[in-house]
CHARMM-style PDB file with segment names, atoms N, HN, CA, C and O in Angstrom:
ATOM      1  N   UNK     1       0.843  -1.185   0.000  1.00  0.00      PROA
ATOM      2  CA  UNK     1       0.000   0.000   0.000  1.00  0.00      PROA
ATOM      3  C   UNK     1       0.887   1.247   0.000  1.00  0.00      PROA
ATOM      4  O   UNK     1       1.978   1.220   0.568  1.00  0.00      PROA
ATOM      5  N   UNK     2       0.233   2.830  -0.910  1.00  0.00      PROA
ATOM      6  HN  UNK     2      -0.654   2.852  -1.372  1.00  0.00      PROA
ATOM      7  CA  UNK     2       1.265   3.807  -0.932  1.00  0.00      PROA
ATOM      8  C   UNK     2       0.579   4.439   0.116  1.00  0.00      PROA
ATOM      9  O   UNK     2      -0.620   4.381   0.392  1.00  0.00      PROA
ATOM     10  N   UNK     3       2.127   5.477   1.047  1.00  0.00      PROA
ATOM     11  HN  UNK     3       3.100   5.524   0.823  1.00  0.00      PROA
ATOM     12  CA  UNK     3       2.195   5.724   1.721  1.00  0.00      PROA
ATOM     13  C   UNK     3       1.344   7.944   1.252  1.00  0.00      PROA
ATOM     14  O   UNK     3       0.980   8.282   0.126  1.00  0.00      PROA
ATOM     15  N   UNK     4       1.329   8.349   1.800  1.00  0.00      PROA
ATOM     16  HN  UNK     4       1.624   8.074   2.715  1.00  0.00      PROA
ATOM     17  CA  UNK     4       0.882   9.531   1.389  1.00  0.00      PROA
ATOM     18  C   UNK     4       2.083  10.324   0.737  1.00  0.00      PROA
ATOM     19  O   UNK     4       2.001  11.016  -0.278  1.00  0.00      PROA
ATOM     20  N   UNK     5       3.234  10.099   1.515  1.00  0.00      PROA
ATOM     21  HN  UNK     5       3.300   9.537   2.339  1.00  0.00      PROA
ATOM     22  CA  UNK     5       4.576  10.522   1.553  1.00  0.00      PROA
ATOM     23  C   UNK     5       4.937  10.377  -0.377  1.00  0.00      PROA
ATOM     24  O   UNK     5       5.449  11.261  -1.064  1.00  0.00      PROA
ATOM     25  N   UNK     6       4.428   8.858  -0.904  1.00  0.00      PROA
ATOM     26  HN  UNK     6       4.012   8.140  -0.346  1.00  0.00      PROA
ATOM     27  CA  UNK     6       5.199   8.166  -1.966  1.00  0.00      PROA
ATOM     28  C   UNK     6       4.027   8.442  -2.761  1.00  0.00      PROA
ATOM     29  O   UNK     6       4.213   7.920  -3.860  1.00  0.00      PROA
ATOM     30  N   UNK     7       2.608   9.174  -2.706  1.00  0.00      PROA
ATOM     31  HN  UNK     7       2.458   9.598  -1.813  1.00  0.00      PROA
ATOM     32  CA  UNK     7       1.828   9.356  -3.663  1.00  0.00      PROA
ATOM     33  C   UNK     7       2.502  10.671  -3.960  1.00  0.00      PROA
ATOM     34  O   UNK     7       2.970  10.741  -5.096  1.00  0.00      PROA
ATOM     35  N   UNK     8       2.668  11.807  -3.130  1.00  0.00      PROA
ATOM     36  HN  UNK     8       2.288  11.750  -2.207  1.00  0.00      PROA
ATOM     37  CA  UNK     8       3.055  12.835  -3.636  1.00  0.00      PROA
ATOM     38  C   UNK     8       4.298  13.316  -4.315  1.00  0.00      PROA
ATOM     39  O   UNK     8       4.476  14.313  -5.015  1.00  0.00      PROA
ATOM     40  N   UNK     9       5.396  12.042  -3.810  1.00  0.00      PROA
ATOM     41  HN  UNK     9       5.251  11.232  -3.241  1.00  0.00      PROA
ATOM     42  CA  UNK     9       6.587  12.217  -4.358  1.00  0.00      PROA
ATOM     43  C   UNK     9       6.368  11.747  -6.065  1.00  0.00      PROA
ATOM     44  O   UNK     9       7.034  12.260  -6.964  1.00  0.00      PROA
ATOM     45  N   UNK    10       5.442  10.816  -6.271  1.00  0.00      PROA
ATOM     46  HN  UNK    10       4.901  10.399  -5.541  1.00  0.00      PROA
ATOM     47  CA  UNK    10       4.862  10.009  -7.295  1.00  0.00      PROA
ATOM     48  C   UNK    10       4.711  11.311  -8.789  1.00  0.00      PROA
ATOM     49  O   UNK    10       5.198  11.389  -9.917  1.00  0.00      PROA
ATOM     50  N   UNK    11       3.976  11.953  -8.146  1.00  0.00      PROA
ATOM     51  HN  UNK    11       3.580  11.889  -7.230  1.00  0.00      PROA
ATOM     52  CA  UNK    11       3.204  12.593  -8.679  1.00  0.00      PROA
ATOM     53  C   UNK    11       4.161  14.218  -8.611  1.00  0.00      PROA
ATOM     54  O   UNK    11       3.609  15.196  -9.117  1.00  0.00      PROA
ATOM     55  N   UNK    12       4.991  14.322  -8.233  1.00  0.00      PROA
ATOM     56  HN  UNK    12       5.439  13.528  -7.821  1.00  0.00      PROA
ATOM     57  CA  UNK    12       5.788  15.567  -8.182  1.00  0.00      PROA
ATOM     58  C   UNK    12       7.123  14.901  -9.338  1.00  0.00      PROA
ATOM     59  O   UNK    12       7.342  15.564 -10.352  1.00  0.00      PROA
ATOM     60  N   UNK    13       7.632  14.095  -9.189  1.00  0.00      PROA
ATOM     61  HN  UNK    13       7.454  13.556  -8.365  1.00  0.00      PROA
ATOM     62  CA  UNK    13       8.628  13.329 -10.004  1.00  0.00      PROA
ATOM     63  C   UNK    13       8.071  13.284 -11.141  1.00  0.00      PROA
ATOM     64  O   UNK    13       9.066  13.201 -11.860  1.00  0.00      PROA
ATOM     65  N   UNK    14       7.115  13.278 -11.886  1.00  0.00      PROA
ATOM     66  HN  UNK    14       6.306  13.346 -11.301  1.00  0.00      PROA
ATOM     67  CA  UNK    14       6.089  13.078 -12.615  1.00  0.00      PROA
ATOM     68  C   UNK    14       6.406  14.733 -13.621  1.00  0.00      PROA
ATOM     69  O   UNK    14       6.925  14.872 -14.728  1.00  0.00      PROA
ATOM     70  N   UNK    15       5.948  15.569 -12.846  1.00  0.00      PROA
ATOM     71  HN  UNK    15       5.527  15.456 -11.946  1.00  0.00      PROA
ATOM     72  CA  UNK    15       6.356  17.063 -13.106  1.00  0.00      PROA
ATOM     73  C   UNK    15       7.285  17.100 -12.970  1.00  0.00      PROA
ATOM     74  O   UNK    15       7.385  18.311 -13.165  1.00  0.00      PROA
ATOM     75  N   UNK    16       8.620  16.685 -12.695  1.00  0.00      PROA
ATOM     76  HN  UNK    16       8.539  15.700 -12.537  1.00  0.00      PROA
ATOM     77  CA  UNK    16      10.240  17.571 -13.150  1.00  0.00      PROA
ATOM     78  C   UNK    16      10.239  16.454 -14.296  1.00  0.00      PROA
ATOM     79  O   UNK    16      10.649  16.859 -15.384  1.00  0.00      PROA
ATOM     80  N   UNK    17       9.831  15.062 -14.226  1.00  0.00      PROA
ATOM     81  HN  UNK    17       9.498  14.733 -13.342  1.00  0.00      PROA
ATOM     82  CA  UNK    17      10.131  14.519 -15.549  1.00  0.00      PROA
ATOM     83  C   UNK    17       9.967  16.085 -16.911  1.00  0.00      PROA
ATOM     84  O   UNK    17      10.700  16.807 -17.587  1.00  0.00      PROA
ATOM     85  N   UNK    18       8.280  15.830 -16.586  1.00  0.00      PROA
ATOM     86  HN  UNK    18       7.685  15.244 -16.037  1.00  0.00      PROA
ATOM     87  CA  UNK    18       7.980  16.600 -17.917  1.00  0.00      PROA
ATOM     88  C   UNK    18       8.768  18.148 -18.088  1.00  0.00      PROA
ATOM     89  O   UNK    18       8.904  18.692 -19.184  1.00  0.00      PROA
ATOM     90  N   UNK    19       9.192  18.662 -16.942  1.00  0.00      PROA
ATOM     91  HN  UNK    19       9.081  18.219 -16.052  1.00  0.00      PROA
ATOM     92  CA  UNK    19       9.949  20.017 -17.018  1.00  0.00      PROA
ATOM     93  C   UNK    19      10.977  19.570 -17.432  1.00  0.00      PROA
ATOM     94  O   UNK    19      11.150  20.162 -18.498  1.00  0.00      PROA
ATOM     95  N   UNK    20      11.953  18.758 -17.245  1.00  0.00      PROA
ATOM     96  HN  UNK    20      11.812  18.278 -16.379  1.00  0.00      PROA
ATOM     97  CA  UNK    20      12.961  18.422 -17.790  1.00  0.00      PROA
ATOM     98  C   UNK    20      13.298  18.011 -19.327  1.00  0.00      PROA
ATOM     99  O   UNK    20      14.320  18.077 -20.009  1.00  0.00      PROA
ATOM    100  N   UNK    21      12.355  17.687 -19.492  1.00  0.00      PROA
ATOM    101  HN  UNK    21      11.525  17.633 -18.938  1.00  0.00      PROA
ATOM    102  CA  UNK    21      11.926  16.772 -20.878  1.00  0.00      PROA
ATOM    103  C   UNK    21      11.153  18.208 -21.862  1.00  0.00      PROA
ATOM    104  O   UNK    21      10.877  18.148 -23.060  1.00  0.00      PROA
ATOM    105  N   UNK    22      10.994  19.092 -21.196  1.00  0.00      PROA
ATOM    106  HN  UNK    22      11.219  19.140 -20.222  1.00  0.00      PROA
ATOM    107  CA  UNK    22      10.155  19.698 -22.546  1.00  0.00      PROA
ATOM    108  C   UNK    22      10.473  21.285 -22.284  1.00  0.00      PROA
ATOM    109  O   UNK    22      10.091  22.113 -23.110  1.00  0.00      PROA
ATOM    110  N   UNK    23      11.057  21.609 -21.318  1.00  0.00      PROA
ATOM    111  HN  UNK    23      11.368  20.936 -20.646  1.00  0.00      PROA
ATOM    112  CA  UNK    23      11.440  23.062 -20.805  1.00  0.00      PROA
ATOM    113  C   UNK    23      13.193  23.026 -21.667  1.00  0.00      PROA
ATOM    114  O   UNK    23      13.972  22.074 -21.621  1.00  0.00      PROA
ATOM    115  N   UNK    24      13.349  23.944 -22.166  1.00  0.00      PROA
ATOM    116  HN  UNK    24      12.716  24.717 -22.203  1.00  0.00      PROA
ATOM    117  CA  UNK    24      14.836  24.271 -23.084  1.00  0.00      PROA
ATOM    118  C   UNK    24      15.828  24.993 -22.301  1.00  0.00      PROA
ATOM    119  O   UNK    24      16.951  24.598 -21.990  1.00  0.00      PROA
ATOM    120  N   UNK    25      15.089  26.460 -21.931  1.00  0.00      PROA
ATOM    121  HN  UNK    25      14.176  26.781 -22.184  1.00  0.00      PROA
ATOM    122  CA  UNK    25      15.976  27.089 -20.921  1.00  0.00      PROA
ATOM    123  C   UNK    25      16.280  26.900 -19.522  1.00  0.00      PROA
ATOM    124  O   UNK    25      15.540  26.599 -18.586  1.00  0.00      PROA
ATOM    125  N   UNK    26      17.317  27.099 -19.562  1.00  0.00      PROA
ATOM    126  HN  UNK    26      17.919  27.344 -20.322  1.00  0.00      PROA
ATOM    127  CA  UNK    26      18.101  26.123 -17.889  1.00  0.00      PROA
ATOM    128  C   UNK    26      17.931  27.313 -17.015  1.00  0.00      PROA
ATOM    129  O   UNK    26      18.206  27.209 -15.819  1.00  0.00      PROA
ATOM    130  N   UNK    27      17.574  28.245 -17.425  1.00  0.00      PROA
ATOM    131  HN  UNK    27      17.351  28.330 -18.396  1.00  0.00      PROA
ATOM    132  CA  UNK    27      17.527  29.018 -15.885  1.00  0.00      PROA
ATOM    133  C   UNK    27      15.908  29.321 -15.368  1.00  0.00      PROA
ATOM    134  O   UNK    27      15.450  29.820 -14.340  1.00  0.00      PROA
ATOM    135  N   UNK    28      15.287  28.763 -16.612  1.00  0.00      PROA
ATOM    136  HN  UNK    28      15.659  28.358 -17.447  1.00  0.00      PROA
ATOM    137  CA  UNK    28      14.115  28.724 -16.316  1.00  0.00      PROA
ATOM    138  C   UNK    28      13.036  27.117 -15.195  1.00  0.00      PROA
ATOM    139  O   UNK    28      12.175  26.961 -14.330  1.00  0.00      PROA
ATOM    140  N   UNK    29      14.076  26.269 -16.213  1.00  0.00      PROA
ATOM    141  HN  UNK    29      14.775  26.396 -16.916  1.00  0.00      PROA
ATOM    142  CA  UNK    29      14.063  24.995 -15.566  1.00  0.00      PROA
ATOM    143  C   UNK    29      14.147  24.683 -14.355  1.00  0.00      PROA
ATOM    144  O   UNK    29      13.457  23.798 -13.850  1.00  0.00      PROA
ATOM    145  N   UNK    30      15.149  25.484 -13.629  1.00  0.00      PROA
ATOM    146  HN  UNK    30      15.710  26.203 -14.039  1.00  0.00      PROA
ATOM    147  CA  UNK    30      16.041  25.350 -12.342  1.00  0.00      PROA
ATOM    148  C   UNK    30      14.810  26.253 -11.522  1.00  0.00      PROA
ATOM    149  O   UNK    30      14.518  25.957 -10.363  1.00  0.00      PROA
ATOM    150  N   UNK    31      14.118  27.393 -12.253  1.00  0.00      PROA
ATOM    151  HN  UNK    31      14.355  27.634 -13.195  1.00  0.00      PROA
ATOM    152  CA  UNK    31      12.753  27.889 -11.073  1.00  0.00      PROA
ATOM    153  C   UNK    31      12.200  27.190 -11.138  1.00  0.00      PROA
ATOM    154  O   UNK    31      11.735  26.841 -10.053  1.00  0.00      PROA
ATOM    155  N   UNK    32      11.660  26.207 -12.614  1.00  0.00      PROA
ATOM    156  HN  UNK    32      12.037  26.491 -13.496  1.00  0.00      PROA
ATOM    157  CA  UNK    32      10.250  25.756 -12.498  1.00  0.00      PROA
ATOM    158  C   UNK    32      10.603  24.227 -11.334  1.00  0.00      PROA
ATOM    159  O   UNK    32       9.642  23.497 -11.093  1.00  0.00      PROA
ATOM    160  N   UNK    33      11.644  23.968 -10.863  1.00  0.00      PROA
ATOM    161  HN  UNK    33      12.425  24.562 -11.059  1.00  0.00      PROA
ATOM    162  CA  UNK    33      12.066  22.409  -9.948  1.00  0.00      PROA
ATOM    163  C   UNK    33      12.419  23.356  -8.820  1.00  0.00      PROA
ATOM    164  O   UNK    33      13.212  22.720  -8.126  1.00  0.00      PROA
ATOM    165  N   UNK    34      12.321  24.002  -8.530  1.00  0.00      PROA
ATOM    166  HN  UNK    34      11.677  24.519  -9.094  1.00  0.00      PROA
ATOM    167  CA  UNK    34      12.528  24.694  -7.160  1.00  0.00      PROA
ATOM    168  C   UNK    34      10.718  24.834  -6.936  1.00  0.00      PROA
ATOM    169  O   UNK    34      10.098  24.232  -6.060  1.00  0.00      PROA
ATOM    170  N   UNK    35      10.287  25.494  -7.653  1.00  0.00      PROA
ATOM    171  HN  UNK    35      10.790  25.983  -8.365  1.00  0.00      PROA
ATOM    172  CA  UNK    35       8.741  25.402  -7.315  1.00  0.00      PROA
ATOM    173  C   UNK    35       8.161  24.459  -7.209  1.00  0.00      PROA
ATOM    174  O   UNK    35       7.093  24.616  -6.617  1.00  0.00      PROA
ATOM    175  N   UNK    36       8.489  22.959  -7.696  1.00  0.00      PROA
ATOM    176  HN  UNK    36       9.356  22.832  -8.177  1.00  0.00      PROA
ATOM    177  CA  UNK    36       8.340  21.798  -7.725  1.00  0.00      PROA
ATOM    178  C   UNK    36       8.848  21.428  -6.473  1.00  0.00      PROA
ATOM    179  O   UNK    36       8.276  20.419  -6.061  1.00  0.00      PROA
ATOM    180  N   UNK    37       9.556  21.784  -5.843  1.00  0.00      PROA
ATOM    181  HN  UNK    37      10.021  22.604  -6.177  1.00  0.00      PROA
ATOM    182  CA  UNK    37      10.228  21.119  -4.220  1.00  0.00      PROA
ATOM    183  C   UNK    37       9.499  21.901  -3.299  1.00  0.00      PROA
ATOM    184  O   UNK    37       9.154  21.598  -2.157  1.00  0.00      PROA
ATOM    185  N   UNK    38       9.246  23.262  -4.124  1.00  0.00      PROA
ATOM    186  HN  UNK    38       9.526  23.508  -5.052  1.00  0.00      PROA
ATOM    187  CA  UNK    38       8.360  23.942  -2.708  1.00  0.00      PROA
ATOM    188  C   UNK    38       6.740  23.426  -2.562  1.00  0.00      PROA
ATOM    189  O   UNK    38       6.108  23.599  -1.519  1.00  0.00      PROA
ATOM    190  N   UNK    39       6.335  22.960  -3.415  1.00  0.00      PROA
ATOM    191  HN  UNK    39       6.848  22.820  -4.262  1.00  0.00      PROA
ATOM    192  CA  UNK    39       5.196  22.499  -3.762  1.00  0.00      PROA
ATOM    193  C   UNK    39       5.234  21.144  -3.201  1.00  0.00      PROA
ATOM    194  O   UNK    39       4.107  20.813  -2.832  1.00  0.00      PROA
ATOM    195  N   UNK    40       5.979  20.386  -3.036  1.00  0.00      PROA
ATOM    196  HN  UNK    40       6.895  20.655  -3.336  1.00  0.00      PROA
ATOM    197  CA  UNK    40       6.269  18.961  -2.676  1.00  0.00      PROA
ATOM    198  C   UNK    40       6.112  18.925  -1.081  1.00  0.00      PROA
ATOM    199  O   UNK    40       5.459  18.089  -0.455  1.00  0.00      PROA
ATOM    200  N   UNK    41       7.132  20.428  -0.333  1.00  0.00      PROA
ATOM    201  HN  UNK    41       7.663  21.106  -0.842  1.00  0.00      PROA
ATOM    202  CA  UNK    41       6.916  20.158   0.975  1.00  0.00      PROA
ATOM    203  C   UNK    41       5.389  20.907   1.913  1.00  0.00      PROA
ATOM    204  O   UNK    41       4.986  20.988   3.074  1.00  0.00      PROA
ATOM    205  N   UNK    42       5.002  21.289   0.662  1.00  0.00      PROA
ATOM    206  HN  UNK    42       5.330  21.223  -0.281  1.00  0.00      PROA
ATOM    207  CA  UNK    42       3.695  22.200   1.174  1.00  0.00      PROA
ATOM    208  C   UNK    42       2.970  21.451   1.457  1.00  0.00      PROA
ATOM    209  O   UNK    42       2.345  21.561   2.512  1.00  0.00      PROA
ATOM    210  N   UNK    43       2.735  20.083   0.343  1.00  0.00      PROA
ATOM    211  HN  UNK    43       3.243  19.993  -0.513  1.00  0.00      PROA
ATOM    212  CA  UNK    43       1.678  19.370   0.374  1.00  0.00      PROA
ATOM    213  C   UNK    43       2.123  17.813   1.616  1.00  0.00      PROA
ATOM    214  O   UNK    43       1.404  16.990   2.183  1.00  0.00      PROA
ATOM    215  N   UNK    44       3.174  17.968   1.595  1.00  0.00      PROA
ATOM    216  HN  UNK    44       3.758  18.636   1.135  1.00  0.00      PROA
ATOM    217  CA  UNK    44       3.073  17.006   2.928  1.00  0.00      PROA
ATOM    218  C   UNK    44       3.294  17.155   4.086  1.00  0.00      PROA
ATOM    219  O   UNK    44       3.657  16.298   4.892  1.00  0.00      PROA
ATOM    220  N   UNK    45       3.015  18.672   4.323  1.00  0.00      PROA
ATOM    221  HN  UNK    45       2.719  19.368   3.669  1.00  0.00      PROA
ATOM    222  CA  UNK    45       3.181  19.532   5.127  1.00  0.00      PROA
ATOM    223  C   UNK    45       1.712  19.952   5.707  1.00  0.00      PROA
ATOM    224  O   UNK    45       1.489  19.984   6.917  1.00  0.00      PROA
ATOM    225  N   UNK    46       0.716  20.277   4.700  1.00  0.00      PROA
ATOM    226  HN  UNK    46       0.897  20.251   3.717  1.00  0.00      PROA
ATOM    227  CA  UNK    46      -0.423  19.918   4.622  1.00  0.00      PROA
ATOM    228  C   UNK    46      -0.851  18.759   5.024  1.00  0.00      PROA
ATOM    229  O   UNK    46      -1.276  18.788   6.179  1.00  0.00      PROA
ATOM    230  N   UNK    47      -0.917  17.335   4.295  1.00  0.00      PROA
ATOM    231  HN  UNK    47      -0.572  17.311   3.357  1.00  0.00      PROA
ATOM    232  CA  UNK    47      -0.923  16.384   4.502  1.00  0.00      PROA
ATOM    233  C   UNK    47      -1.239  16.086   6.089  1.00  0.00      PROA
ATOM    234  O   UNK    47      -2.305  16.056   6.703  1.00  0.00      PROA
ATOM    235  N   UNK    48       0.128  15.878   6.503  1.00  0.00      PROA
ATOM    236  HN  UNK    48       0.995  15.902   6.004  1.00  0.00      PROA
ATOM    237  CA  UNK    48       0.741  15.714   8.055  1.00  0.00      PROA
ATOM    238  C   UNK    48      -0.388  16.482   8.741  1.00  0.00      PROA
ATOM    239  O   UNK    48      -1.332  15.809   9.155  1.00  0.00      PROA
ATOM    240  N   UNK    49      -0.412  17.861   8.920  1.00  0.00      PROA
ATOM    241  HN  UNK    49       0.355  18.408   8.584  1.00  0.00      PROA
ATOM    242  CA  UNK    49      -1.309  18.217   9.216  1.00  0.00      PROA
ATOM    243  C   UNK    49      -2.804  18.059   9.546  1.00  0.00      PROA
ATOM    244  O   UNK    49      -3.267  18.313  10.658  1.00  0.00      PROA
ATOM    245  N   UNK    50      -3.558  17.598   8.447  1.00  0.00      PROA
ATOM    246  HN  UNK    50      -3.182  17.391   7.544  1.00  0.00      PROA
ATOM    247  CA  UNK    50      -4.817  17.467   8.279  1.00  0.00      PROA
ATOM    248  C   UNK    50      -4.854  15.767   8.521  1.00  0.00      PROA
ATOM    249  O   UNK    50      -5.902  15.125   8.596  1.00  0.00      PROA
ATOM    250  N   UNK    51      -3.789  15.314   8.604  1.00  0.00      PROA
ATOM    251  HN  UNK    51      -2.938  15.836   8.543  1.00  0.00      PROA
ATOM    252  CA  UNK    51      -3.476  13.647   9.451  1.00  0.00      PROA
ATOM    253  C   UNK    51      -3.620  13.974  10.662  1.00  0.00      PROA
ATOM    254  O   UNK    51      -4.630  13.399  11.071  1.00  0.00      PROA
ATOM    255  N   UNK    52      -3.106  14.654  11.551  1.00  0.00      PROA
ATOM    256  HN  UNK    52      -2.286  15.121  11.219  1.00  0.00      PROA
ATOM    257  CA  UNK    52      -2.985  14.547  12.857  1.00  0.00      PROA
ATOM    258  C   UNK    52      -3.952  15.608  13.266  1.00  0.00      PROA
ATOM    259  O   UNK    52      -3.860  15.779  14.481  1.00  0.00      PROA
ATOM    260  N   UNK    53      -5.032  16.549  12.603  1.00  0.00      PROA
ATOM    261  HN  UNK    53      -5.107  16.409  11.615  1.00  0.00      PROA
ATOM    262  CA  UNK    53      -6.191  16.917  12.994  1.00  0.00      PROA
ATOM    263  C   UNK    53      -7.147  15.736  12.866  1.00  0.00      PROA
ATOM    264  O   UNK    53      -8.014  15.652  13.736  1.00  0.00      PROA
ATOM    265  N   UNK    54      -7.126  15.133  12.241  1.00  0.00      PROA
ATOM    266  HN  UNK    54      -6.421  15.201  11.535  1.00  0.00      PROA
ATOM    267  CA  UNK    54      -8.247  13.886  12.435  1.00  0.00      PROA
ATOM    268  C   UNK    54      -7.601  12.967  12.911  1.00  0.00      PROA
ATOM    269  O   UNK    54      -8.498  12.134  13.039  1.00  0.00      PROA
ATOM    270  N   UNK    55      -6.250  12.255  13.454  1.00  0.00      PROA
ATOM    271  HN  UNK    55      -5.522  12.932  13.350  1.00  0.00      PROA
ATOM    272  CA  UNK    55      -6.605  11.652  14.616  1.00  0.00      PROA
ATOM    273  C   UNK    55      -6.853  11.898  15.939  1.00  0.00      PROA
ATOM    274  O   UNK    55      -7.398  11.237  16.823  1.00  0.00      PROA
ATOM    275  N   UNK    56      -6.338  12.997  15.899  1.00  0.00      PROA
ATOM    276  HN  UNK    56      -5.896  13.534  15.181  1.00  0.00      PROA
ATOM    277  CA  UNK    56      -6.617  13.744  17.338  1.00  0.00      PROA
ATOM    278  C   UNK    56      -8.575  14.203  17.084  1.00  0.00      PROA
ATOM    279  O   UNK    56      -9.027  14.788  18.068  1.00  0.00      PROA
ATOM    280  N   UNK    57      -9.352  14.031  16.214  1.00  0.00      PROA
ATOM    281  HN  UNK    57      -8.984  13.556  15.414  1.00  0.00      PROA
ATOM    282  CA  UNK    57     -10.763  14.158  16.550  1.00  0.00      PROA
ATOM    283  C   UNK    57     -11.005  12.804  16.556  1.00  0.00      PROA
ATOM    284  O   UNK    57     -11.822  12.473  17.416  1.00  0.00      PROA
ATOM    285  N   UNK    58     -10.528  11.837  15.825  1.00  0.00      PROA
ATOM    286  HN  UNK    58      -9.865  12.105  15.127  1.00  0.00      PROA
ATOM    287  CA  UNK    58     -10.764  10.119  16.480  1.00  0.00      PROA
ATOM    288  C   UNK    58     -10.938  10.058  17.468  1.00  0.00      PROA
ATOM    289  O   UNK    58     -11.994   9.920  18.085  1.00  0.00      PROA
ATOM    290  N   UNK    59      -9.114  10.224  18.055  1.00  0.00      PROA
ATOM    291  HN  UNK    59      -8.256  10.336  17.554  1.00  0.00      PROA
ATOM    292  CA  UNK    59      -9.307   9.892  19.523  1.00  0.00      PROA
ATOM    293  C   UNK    59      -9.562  11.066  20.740  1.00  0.00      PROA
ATOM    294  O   UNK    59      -9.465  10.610  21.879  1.00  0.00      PROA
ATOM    295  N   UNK    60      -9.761  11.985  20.673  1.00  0.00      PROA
ATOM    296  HN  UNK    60      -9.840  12.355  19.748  1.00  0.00      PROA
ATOM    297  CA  UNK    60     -11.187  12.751  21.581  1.00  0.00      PROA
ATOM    298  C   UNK    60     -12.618  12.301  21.462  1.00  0.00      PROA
ATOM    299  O   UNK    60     -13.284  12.274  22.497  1.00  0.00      PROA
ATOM    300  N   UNK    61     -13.338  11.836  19.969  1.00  0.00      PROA
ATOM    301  HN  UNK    61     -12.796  11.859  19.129  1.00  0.00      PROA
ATOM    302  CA  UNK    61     -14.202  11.532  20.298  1.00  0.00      PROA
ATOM    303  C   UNK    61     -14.433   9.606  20.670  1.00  0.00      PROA
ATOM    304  O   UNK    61     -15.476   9.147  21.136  1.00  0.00      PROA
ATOM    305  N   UNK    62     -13.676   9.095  20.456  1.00  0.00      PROA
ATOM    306  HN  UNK    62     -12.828   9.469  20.078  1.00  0.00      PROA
ATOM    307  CA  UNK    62     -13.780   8.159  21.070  1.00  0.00      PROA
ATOM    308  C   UNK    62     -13.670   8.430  22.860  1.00  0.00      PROA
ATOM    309  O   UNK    62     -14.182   7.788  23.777  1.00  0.00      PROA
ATOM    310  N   UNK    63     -13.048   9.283  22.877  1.00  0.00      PROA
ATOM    311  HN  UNK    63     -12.632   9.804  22.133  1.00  0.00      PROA
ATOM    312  CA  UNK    63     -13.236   9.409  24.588  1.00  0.00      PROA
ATOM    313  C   UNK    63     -14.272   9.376  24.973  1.00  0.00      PROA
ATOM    314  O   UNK    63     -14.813   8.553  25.711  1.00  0.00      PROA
ATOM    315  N   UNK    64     -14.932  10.949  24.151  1.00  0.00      PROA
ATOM    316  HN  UNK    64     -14.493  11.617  23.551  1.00  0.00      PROA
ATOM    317  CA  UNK    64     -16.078  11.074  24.821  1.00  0.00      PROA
ATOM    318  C   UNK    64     -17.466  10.054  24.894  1.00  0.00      PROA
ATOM    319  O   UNK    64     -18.313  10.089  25.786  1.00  0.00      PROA
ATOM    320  N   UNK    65     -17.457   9.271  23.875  1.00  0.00      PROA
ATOM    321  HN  UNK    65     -16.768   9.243  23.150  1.00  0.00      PROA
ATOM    322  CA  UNK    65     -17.972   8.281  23.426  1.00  0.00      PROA
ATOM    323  C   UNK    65     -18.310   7.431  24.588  1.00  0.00      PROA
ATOM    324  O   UNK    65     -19.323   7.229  25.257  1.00  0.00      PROA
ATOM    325  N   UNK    66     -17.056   6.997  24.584  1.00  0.00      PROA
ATOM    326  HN  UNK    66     -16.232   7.161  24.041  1.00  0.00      PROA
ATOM    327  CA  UNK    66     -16.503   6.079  26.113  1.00  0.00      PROA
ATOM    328  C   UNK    66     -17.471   6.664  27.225  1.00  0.00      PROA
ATOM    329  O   UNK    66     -18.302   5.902  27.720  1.00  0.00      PROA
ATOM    330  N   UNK    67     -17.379   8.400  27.770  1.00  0.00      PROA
ATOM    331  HN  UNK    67     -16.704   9.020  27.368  1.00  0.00      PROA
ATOM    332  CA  UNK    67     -17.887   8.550  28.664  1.00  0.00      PROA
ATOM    333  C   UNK    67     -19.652   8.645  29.037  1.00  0.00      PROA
ATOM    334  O   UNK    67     -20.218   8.806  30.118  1.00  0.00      PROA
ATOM    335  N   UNK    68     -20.273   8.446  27.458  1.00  0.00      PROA
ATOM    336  HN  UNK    68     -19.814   8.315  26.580  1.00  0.00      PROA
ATOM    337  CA  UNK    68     -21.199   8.515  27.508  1.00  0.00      PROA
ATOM    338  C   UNK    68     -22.419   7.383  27.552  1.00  0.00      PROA
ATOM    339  O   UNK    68     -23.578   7.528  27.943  1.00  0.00      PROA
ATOM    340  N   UNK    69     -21.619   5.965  26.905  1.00  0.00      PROA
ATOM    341  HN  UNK    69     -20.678   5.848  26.587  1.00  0.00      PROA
ATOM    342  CA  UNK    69     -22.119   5.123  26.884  1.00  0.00      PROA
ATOM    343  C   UNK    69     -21.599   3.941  27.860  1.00  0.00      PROA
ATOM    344  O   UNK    69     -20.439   3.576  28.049  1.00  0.00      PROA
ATOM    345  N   UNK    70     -22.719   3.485  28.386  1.00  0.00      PROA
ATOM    346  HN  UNK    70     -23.662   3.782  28.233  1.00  0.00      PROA
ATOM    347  CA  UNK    70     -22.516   2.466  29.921  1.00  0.00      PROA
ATOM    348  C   UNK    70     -21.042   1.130  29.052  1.00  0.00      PROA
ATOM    349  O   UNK    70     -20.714   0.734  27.934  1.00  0.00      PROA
ATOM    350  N   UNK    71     -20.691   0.968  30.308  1.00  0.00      PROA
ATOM    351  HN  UNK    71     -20.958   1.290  31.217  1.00  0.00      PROA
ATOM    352  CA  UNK    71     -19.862  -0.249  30.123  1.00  0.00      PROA
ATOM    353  C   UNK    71     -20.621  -1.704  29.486  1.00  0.00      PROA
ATOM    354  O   UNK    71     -20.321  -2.486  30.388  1.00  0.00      PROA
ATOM    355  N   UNK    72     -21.007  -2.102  28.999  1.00  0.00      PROA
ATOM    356  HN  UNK    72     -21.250  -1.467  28.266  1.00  0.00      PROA
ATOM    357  CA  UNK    72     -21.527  -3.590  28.550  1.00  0.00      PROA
ATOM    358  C   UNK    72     -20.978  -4.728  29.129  1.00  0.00      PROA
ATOM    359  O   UNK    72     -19.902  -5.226  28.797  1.00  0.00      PROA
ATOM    360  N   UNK    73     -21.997  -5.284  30.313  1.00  0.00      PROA
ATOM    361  HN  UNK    73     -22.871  -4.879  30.582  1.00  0.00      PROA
ATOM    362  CA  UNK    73     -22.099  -6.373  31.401  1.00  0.00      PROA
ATOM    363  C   UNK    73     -21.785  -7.642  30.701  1.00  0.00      PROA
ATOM    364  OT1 UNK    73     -21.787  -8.705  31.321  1.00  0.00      PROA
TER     365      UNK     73
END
């Protein structure tokens, strides 16, 4: 199974292929793969983020969950 980490690297490698492959000027190239790395750590930066806002609402509401419903005899 891919990891979130290896979809985005997937899919960013994907784009310097084609910049590499179809962009001529090298000083242009060298911004458009720098924007490509900044874009890479945004989104698993993001990612991470919006990962650990929903497990942290998992496990709060499983707490509360817990406190609301009786133990089962």
């Amino acid at each position: 199974m891919f990891t979130h980490n290896q979809v985005i690297d997937s899919i960013q490698e994907g784009k310097k292929t084609f910049v590499n492959t179809f962009v001529a000027d090298a000083k242009f190239k060298a911004e458009l793969i720098k924007l490509i790395d900044s874009q890479t750590q945004a989104a698993k930066t993001s990612v991470e983020a919006s990962l650990a806002i929903a497990q942290s609402l998992v496990k709060n509401s499983t707490d509360a969950f817990k406190n609301f419903v009786p133990a089962s005899k």
